[in-house]
C-alpha positions as CSV (number, residue, x, y, z in Angstrom):
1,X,52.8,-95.5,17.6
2,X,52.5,-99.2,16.5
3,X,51.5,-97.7,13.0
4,X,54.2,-95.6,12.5
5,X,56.9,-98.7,14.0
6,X,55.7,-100.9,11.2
7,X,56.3,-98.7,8.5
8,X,59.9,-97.3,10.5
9,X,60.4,-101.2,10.4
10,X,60.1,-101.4,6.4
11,X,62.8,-98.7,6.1
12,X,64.7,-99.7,9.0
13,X,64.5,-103.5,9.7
14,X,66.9,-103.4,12.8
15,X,68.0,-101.3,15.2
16,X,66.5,-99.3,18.5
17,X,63.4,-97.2,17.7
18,X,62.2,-94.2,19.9
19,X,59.0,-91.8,18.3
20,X,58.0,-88.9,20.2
21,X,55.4,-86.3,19.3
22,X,56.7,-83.0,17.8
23,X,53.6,-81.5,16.7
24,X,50.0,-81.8,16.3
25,X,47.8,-79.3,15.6
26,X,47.2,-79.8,11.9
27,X,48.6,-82.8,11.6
28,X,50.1,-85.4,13.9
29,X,53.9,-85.3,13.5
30,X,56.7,-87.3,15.2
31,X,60.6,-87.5,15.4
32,X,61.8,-91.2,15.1
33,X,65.0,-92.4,16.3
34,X,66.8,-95.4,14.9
35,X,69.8,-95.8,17.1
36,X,71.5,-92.4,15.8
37,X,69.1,-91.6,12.5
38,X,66.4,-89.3,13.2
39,X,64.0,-89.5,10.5
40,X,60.4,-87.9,10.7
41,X,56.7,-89.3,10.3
42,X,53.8,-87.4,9.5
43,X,50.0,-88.6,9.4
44,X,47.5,-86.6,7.8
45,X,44.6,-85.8,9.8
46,X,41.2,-84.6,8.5
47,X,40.9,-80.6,9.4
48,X,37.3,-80.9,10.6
49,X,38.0,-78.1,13.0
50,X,39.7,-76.1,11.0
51,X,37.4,-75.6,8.3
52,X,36.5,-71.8,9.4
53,X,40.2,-71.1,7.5
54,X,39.5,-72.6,4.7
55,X,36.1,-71.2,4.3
56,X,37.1,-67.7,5.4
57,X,39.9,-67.7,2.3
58,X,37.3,-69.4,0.0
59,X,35.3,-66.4,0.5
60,X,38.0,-63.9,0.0
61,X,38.7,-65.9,-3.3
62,X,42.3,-66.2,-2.7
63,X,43.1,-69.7,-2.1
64,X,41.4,-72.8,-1.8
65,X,43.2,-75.1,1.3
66,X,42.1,-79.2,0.8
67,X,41.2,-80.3,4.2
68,X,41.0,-83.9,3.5
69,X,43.7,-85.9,4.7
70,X,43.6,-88.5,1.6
71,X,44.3,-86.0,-0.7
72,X,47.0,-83.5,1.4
73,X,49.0,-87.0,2.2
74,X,48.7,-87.8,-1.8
75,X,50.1,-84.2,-3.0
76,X,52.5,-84.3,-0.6
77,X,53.9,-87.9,-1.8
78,X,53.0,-86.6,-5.4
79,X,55.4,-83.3,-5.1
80,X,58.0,-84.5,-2.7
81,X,59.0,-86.8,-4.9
82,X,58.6,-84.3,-8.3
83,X,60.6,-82.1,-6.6
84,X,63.4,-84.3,-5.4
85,X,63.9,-86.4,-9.0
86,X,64.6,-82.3,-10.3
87,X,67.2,-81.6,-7.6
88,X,65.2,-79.2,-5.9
89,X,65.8,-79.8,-1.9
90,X,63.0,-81.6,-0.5
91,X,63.0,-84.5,2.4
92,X,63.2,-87.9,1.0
93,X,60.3,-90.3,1.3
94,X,61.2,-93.2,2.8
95,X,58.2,-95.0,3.5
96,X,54.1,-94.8,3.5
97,X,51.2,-96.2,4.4
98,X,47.8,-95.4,2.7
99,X,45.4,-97.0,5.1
100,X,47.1,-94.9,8.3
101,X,47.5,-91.5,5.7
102,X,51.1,-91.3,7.0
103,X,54.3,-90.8,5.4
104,X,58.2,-91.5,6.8
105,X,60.6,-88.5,5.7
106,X,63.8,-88.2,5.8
107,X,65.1,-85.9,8.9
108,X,66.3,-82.6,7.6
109,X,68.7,-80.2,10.2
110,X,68.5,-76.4,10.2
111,X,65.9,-73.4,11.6
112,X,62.7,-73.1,10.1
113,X,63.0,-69.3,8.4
114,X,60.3,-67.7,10.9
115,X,62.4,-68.3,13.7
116,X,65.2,-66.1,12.1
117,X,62.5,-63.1,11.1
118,X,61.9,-61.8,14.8
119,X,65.5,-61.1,15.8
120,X,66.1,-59.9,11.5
121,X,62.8,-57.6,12.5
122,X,65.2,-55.9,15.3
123,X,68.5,-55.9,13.6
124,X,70.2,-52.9,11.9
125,X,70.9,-54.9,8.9
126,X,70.1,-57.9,7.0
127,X,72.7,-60.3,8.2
128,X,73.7,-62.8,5.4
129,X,72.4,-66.5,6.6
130,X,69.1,-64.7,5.7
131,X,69.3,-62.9,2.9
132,X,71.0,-65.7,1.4
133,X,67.9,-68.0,2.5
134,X,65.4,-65.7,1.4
135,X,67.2,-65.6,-2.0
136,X,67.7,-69.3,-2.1
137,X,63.7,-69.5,-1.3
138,X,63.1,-67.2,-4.2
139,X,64.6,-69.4,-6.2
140,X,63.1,-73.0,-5.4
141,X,59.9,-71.0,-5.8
142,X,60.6,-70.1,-8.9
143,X,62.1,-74.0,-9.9
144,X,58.7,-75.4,-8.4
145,X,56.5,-72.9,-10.6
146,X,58.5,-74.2,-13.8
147,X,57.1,-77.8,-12.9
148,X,53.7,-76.1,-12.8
149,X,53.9,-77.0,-9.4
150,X,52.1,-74.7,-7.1
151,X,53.4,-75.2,-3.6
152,X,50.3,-73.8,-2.1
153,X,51.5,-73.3,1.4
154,X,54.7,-71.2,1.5
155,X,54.7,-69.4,5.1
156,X,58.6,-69.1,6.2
157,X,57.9,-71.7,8.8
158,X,57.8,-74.2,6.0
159,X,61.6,-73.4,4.7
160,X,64.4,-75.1,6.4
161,X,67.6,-72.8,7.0
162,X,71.1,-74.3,7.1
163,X,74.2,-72.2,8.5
164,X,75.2,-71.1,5.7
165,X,71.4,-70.1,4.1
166,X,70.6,-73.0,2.3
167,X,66.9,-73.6,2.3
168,X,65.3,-77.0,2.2
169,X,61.2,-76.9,1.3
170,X,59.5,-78.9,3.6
171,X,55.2,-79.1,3.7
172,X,53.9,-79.7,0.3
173,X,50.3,-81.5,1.2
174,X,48.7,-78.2,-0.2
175,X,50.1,-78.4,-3.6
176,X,48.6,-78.4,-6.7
177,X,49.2,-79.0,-10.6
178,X,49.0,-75.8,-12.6
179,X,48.2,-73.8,-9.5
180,X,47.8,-70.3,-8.3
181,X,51.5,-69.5,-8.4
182,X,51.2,-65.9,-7.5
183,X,49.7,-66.7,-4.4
184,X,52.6,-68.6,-3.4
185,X,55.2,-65.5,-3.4
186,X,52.4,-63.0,-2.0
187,X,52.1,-66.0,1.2
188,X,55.5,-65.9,1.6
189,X,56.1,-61.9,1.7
190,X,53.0,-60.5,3.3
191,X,53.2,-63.3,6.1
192,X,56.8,-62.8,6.8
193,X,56.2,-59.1,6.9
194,X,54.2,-59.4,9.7
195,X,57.2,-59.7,12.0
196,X,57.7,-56.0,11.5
197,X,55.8,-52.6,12.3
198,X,58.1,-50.4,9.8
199,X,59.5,-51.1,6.6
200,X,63.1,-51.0,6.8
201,X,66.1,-51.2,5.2
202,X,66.3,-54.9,6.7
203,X,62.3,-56.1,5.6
204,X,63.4,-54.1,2.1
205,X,67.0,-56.5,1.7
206,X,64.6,-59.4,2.8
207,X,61.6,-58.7,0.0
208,X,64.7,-58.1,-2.5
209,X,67.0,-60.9,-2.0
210,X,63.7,-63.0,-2.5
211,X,62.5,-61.4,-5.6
212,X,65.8,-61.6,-7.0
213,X,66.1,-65.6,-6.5
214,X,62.9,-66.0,-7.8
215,X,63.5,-63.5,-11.0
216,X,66.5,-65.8,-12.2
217,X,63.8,-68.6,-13.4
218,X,60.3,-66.9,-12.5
219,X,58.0,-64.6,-14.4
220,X,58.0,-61.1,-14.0
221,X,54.5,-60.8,-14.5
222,X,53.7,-63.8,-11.7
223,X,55.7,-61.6,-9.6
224,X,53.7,-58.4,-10.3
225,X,50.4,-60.8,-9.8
226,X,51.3,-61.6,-6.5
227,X,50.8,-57.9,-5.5
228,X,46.9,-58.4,-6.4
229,X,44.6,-56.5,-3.3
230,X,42.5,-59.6,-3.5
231,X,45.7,-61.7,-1.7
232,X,46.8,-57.8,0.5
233,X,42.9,-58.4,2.1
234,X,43.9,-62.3,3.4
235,X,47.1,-60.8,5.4
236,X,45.5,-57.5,6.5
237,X,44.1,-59.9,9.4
238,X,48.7,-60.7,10.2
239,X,50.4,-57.8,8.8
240,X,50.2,-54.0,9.2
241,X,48.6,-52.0,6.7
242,X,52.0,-49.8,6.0
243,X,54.1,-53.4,5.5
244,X,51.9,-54.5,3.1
245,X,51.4,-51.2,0.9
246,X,55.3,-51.5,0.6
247,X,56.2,-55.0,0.3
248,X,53.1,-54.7,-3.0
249,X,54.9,-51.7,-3.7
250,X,58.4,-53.6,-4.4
251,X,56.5,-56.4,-6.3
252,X,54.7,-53.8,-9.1
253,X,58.4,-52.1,-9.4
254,X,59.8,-54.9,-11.2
């Protein structure tokens, strides 16, 4: 806490501070409060523990997760602020410190995208804040691969959803330079068709309101890549086989 008050202090020199712990299992996260101002700060632990998922994607040859803290805090920092200087949404970086591996963002409002998948999963039809979000998510995708920036960890938990479907990135510590940018769209589709046991008319708008927003600046072909059996075999483990044979099925078609 002392840490993470010494670098709130560099940003924010006055005022009454408050940090309280909003998550922790990959990395320690808190929500600071400077009188009103929320902001957020993140420190980057080592994933000792959680090496068993990085070396049961390694073997699958998908995807290679860093678990060293160093070098997730320096992609985040590196992308984050790659990202923002080319307009695409991303929290600011307001302050860091090297020696603790943590990082002060700027707070950003709005539901994380999973949240809004169950209730979508049980709905008639695709109500608009989402397909709008999933388009929108499509898209930053799509500006992020024209950077050569491969965002590395794209589950829907890790896009932030206004009201009106505007969709903030947040989580870049597993990005990479020339990346594999297929995997990126196949994360993001097989894992948030996991939410559903049929594929439906409301899963199908959701897949195509993606595809779309990513079409309008991505490859076609990185699209049909992402369909690849070698990424289908990581979310067999999530997602029911008959979700994933269609959601691939929509990414070959285009």
């Amino acid at each position: 806490m002392d840490l993470i008050l010494k670098i709130v202090r560099r940003y924010r020199p006055d005022g009454r501070v408050s940090i309280r712990r909003i998550g922790s299992f990959v990395n320690d996260v808190f929500l600071v409060k400077v009188d009103s101002e929320k902001l957020v700060a993140k420190r980057y632990t080592n994933w000792v523990s959680l090496k068993w998922v990085t070396l049961s994607l390694f073997g699958l040859g998908s995807v290679h997760f860093s678990i060293s803290g160093k070098r997730r805090m320096e992609a985040e920092y590196a992308f984050n602020d790659l990202l923002s200087r080319r307009g695409i949404p991303v929290p600011s970086i307001l302050g860091a410190d090297q020696k603790s591996r943590t990082i002060l963002f700027s707070y950003v409002s709005g539901d994380q995208l999973s949240s809004l998948l169950p209730r979508l999963a049980e709905a008639a039809q695709i109500g608009q804040r989402v397909q709008e979000a999933a388009y929108q998510a499509g898209k930053l995708m799509a500006g992020a691969h024209g950077l050569e920036a491969a965002l590395g960890d794209t589950k829907p938990e890790n896009f932030l959803v206004e009201k009106k479907g505007e969709v903030t990135l947040v989580d870049l510590e597993q990005a990479r330079y020339r990346g594999d940018y297929s995997w990126d769209l196949a994360e993001f589709l097989f894992y948030s068709g996991h939410y559903w046991l049929s594929f439906d008319k409301t899963l199908a708008g959701y897949v195509d309101a993606f595809i779309k927003g990513y079409r309008e600046q991505g490859s076609a072909s990185t699209i049909r890549a992402a369909a690849s059996p070698r990424y289908v075999r990581v979310f067999s483990v999530w997602t029911p086989p008959n979700i994933l044979h269609h959601v691939r099925k929509r990414l070959t078609e285009i």
